[in-house]
Each structure stands twice: as C-alpha cells, then as structure tokens.
PDBQT receptor file of N, H, CA, C and O in Angstrom, charges set to zero:
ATOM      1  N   UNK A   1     128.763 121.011 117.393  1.00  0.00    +0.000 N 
ATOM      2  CA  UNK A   1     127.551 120.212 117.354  1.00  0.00    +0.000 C 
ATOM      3  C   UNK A   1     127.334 119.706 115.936  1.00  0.00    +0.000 C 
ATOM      4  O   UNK A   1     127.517 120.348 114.902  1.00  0.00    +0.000 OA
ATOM      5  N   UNK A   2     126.912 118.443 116.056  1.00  0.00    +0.000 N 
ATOM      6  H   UNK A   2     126.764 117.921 116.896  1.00  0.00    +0.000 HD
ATOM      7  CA  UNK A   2     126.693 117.819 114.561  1.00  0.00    +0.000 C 
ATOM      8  C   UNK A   2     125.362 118.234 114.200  1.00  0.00    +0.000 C 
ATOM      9  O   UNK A   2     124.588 118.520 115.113  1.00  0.00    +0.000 OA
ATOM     10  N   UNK A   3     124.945 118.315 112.885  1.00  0.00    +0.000 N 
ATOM     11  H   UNK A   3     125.573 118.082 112.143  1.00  0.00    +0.000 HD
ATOM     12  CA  UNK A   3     123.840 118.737 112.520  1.00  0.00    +0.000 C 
ATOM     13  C   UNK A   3     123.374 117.260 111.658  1.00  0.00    +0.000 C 
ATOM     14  O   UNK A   3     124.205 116.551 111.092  1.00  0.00    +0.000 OA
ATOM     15  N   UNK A   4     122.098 117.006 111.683  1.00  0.00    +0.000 N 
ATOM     16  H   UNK A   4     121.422 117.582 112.143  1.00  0.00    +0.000 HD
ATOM     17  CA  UNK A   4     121.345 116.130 110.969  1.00  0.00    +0.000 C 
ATOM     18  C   UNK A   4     121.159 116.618 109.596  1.00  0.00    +0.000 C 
ATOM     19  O   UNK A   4     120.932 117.771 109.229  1.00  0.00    +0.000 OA
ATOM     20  N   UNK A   5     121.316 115.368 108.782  1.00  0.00    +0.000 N 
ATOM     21  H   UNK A   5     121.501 114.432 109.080  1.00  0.00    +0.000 HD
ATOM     22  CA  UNK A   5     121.341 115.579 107.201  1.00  0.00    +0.000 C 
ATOM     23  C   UNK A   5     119.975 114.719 106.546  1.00  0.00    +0.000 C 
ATOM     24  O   UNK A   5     119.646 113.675 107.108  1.00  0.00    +0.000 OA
ATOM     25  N   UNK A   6     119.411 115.069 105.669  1.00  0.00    +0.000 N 
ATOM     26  H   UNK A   6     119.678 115.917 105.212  1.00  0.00    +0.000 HD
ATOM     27  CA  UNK A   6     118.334 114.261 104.996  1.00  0.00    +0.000 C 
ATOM     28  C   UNK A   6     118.739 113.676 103.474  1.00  0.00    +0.000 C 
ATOM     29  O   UNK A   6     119.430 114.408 102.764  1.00  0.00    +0.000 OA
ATOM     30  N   UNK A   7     118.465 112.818 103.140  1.00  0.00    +0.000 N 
ATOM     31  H   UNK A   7     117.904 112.224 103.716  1.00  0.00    +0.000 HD
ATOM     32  CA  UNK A   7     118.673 112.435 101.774  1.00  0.00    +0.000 C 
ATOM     33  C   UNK A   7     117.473 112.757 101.277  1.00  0.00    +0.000 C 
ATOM     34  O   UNK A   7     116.549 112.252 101.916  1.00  0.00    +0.000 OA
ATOM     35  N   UNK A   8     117.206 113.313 100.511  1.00  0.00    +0.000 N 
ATOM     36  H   UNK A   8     117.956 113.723  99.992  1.00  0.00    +0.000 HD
ATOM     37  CA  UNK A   8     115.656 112.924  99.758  1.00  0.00    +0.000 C 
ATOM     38  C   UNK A   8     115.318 112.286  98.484  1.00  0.00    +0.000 C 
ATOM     39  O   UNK A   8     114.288 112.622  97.900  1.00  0.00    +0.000 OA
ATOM     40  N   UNK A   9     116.001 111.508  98.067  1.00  0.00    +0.000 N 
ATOM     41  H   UNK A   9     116.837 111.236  98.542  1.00  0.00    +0.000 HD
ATOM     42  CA  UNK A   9     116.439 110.593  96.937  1.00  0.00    +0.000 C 
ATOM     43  C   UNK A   9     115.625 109.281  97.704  1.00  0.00    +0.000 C 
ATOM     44  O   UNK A   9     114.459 108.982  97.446  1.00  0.00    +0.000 OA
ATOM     45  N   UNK A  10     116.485 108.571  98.690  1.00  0.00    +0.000 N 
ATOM     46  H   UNK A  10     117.433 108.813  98.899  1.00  0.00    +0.000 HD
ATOM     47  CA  UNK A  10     116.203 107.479  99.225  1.00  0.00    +0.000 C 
ATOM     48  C   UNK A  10     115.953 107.676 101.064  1.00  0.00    +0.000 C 
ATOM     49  O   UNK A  10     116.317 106.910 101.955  1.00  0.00    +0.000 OA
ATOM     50  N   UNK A  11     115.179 109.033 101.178  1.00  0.00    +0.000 N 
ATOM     51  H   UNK A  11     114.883 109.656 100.454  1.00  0.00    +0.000 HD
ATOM     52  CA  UNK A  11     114.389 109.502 102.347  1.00  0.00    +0.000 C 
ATOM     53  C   UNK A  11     115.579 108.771 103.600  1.00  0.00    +0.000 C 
ATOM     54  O   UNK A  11     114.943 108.338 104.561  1.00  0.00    +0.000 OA
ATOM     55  N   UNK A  12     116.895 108.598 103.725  1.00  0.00    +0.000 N 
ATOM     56  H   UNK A  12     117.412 108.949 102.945  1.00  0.00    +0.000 HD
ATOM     57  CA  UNK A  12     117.619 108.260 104.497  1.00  0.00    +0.000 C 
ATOM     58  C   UNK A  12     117.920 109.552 105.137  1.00  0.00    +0.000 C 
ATOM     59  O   UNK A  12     117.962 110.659 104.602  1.00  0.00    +0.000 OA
ATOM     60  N   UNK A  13     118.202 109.110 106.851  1.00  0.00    +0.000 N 
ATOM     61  H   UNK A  13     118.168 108.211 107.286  1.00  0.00    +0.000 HD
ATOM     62  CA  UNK A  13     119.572 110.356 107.576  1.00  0.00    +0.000 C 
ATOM     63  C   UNK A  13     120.155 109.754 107.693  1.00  0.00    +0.000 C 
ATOM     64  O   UNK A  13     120.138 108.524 107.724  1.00  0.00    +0.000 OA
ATOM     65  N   UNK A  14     121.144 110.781 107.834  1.00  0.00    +0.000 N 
ATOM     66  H   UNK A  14     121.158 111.780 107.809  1.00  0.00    +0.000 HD
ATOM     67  CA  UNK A  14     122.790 110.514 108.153  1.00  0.00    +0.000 C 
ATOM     68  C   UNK A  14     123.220 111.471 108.875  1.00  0.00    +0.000 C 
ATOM     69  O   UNK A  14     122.397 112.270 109.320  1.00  0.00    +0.000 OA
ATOM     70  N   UNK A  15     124.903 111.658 109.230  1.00  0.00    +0.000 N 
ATOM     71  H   UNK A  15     125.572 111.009 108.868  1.00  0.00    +0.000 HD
ATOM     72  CA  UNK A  15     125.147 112.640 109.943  1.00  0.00    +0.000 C 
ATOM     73  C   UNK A  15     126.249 113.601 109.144  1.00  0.00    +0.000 C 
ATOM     74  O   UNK A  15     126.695 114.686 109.519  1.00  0.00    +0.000 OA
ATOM     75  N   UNK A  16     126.586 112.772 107.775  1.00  0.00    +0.000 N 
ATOM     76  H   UNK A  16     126.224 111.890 107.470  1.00  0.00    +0.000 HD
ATOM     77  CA  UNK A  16     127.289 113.075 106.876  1.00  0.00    +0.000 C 
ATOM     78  C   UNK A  16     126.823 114.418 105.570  1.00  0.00    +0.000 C 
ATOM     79  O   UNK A  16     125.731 114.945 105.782  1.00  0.00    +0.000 OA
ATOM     80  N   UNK A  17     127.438 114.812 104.587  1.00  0.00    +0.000 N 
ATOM     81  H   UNK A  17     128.325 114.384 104.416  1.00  0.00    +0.000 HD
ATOM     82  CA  UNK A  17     127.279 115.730 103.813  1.00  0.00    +0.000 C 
ATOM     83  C   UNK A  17     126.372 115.440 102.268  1.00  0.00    +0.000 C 
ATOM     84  O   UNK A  17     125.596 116.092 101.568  1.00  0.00    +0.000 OA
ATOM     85  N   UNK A  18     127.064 113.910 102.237  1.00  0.00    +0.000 N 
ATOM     86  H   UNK A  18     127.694 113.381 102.805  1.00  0.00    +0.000 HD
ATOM     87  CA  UNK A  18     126.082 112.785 101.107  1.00  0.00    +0.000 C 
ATOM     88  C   UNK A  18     125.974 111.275 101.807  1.00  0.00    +0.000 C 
ATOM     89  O   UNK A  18     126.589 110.586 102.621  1.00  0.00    +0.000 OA
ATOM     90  N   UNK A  19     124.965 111.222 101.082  1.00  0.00    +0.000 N 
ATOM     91  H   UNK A  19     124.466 111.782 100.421  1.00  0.00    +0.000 HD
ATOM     92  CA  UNK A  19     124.041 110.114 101.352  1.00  0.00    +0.000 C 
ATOM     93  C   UNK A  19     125.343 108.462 101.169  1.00  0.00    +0.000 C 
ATOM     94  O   UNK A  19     126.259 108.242 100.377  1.00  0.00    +0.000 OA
ATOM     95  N   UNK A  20     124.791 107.687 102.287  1.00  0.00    +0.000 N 
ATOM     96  H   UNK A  20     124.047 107.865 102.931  1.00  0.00    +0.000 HD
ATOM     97  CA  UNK A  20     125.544 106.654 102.203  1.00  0.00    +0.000 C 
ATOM     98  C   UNK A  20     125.308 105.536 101.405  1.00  0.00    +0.000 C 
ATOM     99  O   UNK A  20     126.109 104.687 101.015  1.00  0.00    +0.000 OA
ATOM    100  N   UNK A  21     123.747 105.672 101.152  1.00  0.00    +0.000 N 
ATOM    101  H   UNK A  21     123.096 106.362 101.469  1.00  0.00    +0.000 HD
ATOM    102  CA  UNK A  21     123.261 104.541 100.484  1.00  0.00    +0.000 C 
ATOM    103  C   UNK A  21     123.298 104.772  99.142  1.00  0.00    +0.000 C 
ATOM    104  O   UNK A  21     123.234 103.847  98.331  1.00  0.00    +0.000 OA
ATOM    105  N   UNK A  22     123.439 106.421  98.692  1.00  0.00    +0.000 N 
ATOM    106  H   UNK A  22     123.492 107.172  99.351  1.00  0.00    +0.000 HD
ATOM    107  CA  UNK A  22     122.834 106.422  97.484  1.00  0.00    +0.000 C 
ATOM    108  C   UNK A  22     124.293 107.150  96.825  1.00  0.00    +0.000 C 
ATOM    109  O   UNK A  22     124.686 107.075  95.660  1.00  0.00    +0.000 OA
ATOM    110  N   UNK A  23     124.945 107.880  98.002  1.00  0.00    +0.000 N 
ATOM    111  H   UNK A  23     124.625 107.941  98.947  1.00  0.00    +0.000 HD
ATOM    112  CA  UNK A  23     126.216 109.277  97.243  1.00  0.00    +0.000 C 
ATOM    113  C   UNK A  23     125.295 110.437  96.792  1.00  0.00    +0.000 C 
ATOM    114  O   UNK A  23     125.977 111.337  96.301  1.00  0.00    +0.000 OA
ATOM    115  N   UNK A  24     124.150 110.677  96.795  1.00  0.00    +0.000 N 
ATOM    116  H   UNK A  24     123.596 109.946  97.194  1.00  0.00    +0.000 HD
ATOM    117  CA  UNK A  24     123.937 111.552  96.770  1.00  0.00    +0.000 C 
ATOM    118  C   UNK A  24     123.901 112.661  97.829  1.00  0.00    +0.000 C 
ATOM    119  O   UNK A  24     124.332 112.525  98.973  1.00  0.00    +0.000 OA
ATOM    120  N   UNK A  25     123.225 114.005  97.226  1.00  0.00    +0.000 N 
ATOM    121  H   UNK A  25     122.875 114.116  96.296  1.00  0.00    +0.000 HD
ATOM    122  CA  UNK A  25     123.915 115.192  98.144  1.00  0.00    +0.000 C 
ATOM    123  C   UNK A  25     122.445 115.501  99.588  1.00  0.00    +0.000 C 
ATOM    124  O   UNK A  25     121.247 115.531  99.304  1.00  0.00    +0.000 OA
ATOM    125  N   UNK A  26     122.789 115.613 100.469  1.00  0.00    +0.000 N 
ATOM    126  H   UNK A  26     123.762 115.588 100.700  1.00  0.00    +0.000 HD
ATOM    127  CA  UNK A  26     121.534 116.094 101.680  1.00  0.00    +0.000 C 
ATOM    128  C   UNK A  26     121.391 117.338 102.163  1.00  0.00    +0.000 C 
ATOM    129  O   UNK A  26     122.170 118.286 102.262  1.00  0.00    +0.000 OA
ATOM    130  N   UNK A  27     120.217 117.167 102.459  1.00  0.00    +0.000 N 
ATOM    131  H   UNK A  27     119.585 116.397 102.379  1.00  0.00    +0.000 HD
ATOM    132  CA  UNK A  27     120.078 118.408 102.698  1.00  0.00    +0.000 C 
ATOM    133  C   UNK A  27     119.950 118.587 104.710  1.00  0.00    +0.000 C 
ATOM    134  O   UNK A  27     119.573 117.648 105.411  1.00  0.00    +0.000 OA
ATOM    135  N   UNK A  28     120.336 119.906 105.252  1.00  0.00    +0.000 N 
ATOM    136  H   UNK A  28     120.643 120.669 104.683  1.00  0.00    +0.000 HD
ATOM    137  CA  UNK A  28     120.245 119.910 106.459  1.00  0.00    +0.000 C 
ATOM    138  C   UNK A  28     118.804 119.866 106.911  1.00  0.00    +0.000 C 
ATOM    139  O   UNK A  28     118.053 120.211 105.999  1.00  0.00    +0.000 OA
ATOM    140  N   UNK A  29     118.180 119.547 108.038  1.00  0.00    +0.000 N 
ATOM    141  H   UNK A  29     118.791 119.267 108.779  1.00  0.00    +0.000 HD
ATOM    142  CA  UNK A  29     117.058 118.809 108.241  1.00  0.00    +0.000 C 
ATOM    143  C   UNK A  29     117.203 119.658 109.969  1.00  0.00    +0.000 C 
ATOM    144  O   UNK A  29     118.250 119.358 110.543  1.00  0.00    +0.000 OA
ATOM    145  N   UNK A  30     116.427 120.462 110.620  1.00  0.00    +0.000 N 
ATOM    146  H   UNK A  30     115.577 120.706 110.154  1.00  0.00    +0.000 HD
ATOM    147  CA  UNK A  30     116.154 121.313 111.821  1.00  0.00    +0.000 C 
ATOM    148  C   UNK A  30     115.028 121.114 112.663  1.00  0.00    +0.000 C 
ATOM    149  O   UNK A  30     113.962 121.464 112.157  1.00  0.00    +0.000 OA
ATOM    150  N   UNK A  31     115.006 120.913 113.157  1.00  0.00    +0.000 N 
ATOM    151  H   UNK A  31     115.872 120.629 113.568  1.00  0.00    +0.000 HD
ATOM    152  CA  UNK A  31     113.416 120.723 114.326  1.00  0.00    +0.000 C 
ATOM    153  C   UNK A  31     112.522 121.824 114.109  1.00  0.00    +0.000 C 
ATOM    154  O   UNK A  31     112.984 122.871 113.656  1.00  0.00    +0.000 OA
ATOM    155  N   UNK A  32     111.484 121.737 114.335  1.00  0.00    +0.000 N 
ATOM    156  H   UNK A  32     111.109 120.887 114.703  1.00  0.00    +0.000 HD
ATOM    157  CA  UNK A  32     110.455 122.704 114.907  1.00  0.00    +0.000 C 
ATOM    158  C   UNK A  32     110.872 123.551 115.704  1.00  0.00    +0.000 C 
ATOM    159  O   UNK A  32     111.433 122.797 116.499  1.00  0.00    +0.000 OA
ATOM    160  N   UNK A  33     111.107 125.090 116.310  1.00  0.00    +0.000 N 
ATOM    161  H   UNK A  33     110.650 125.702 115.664  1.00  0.00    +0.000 HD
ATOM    162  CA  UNK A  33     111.210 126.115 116.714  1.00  0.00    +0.000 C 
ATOM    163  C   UNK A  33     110.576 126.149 118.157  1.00  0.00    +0.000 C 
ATOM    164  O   UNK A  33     109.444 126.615 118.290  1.00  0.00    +0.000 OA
ATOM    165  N   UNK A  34     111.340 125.626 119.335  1.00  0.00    +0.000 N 
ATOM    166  H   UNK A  34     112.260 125.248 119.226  1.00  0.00    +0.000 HD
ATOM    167  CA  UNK A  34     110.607 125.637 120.395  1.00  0.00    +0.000 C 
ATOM    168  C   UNK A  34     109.537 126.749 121.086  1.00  0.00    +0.000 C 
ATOM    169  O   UNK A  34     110.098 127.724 121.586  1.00  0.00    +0.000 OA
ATOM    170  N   UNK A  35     108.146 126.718 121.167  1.00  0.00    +0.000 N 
ATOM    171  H   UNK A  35     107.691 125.926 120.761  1.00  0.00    +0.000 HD
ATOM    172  CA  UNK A  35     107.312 128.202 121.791  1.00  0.00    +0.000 C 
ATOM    173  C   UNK A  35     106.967 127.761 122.588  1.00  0.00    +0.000 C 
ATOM    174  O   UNK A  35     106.244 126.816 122.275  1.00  0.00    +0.000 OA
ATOM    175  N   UNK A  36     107.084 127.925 123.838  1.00  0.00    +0.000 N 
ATOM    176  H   UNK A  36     107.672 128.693 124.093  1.00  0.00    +0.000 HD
ATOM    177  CA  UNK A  36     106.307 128.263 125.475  1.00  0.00    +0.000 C 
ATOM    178  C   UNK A  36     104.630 128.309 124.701  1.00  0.00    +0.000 C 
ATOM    179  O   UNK A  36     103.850 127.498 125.200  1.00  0.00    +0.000 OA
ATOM    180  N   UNK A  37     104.197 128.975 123.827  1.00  0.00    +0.000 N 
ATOM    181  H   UNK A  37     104.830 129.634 123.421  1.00  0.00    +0.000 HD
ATOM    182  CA  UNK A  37     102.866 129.426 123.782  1.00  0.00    +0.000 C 
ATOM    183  C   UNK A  37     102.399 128.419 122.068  1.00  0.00    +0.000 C 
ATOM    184  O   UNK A  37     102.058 128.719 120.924  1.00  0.00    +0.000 OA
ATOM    185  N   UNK A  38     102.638 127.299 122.773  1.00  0.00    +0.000 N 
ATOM    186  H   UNK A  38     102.914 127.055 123.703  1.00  0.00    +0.000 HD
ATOM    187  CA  UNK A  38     102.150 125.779 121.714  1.00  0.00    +0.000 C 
ATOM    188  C   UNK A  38     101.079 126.002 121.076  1.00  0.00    +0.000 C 
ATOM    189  O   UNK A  38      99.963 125.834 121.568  1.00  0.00    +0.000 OA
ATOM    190  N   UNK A  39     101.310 126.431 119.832  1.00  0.00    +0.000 N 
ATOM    191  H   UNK A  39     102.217 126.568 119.433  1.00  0.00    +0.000 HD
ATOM    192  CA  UNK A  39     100.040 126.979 119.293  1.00  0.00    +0.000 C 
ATOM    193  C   UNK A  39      99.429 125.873 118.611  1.00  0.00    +0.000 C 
ATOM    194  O   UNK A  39      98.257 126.104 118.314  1.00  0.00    +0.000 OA
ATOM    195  N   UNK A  40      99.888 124.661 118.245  1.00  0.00    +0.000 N 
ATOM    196  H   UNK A  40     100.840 124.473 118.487  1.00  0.00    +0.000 HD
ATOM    197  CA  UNK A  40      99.151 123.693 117.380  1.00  0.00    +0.000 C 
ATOM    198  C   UNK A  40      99.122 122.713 118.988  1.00  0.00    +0.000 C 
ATOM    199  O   UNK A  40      98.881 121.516 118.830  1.00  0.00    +0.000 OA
ATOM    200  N   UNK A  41      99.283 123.043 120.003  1.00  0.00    +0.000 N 
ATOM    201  H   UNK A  41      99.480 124.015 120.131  1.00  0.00    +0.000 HD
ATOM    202  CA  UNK A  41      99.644 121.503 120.542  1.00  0.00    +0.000 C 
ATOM    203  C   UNK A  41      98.193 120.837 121.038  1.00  0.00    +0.000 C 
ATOM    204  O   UNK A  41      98.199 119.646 121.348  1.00  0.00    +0.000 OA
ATOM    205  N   UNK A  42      96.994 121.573 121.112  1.00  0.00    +0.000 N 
ATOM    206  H   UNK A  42      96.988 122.541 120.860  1.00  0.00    +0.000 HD
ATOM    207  CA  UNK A  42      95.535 120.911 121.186  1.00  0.00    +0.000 C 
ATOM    208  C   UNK A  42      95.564 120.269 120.294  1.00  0.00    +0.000 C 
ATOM    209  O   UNK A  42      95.340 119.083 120.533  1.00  0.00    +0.000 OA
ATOM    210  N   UNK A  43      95.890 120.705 118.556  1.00  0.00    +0.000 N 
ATOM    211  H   UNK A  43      96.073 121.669 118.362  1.00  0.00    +0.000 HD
ATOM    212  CA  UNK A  43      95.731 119.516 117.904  1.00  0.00    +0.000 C 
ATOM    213  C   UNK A  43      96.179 118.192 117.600  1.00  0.00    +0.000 C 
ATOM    214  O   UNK A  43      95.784 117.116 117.151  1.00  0.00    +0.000 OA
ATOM    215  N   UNK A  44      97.582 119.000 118.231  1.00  0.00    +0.000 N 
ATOM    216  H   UNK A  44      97.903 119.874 118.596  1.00  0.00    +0.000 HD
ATOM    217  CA  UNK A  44      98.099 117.435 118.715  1.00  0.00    +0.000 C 
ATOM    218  C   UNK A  44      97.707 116.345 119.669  1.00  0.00    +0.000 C 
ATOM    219  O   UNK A  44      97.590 115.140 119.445  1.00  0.00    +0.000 OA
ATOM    220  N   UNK A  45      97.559 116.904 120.591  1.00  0.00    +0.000 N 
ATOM    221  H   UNK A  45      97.654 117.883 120.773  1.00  0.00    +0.000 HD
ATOM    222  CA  UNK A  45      96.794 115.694 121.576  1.00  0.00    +0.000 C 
ATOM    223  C   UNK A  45      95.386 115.576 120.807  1.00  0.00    +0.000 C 
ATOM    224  O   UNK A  45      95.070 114.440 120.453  1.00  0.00    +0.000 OA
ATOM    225  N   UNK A  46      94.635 116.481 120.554  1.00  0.00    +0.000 N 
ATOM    226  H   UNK A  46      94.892 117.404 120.841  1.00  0.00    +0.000 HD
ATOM    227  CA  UNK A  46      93.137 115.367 120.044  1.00  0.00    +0.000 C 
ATOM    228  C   UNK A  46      93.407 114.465 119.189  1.00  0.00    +0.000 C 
ATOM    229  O   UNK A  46      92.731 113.438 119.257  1.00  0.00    +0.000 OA
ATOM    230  N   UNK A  47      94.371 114.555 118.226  1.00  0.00    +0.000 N 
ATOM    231  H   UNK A  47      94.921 115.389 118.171  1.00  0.00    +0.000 HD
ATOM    232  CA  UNK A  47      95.177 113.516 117.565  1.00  0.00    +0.000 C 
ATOM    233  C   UNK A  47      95.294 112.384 117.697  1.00  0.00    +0.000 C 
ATOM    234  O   UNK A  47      94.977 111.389 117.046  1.00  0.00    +0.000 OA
ATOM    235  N   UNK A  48      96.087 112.703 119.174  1.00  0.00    +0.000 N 
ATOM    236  H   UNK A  48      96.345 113.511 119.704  1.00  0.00    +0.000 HD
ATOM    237  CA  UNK A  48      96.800 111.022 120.051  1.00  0.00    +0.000 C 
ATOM    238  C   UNK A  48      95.663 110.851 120.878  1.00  0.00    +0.000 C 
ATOM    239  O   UNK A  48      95.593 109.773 121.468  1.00  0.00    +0.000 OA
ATOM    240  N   UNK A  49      94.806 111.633 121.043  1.00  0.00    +0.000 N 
ATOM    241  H   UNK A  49      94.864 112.509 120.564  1.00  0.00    +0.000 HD
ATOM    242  CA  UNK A  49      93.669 111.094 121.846  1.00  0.00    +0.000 C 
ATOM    243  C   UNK A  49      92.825 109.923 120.438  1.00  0.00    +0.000 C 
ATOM    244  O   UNK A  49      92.474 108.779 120.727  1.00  0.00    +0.000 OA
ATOM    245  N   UNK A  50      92.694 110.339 119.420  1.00  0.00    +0.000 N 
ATOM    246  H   UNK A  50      92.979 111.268 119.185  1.00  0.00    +0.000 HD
ATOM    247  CA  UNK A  50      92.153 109.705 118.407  1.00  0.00    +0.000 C 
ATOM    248  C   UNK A  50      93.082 108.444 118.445  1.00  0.00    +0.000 C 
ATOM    249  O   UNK A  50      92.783 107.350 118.923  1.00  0.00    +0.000 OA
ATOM    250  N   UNK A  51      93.876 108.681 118.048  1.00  0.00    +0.000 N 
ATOM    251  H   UNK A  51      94.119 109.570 117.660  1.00  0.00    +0.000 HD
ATOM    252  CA  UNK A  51      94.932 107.345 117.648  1.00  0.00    +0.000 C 
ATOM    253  C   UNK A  51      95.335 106.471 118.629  1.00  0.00    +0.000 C 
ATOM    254  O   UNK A  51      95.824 105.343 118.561  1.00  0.00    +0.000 OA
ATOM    255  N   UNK A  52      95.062 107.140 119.496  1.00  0.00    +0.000 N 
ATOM    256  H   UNK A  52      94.665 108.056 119.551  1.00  0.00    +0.000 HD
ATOM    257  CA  UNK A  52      94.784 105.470 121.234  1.00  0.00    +0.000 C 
ATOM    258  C   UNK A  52      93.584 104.851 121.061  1.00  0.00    +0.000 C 
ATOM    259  O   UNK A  52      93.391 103.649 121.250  1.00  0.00    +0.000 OA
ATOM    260  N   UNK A  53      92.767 105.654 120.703  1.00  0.00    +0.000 N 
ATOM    261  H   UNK A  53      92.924 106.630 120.550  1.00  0.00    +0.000 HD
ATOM    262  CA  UNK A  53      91.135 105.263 120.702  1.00  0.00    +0.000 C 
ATOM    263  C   UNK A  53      90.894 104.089 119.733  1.00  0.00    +0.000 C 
ATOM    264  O   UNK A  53      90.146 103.132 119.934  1.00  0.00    +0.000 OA
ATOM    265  N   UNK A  54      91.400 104.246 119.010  1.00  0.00    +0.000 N 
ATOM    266  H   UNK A  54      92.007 105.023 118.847  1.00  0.00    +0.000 HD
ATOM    267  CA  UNK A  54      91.916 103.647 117.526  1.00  0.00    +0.000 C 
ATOM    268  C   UNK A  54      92.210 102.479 117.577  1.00  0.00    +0.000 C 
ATOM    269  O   UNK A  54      91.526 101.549 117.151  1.00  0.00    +0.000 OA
ATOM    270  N   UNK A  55      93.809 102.377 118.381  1.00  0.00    +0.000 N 
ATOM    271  H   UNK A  55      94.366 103.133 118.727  1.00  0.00    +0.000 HD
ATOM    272  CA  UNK A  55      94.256 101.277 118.708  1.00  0.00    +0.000 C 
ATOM    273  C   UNK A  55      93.479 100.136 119.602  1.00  0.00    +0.000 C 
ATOM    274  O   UNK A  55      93.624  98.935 119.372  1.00  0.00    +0.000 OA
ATOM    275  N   UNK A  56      92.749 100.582 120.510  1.00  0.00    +0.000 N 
ATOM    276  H   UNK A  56      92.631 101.557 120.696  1.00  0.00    +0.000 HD
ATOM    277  CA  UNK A  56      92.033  99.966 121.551  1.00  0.00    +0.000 C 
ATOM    278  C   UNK A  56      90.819  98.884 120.700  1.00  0.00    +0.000 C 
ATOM    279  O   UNK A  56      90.033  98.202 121.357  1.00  0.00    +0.000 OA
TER     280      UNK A  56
C-alpha cells in the first residue's frame, strides 16, 4: 500500500519521498483513527449545519 506524503515547504502531496515541486523532503501524512463512538462528530455536523445555512 502506498502511503501519502506532505510537503510542508509548498503545502503540496505527493505519493513520492520528496517533493516534486520543490525537491524537498515530506513528511508521511495518516488519517484520523477510525471510532465507532464519534466523539467530535456533533460538532461536526452543527458545523455543516452552520455552513449550509451560510451558503443559502
């Protein structure tokens, strides 16, 4: 499995070890930790409940 890389020089991904735009070096970059028991996820939707509201 390929792992996702971050540049943080010029905030690019890649799938590579250094950066394409810049040659510099990245760092590995991991998701959030999946939990059955979503402990932030109310604040997430009042969030997107805000930010539809927003848009409208």
């Amino acid at each position: 499995m390929t792992s996702l890389y971050y540049c943080s020089h010029c905030k690019e991904y890649t799938l590579q070890n250094s950066c394409s735009a810049c040659n510099n070096k990245t760092i590995e970059r991991k998701p959030a930790r999946f939990s059955p028991q979503d402990h932030y996820g109310l604040y997430r939707r009042e969030l997107k409940k805000q930010q539809l509201k927003e848009e409208k």
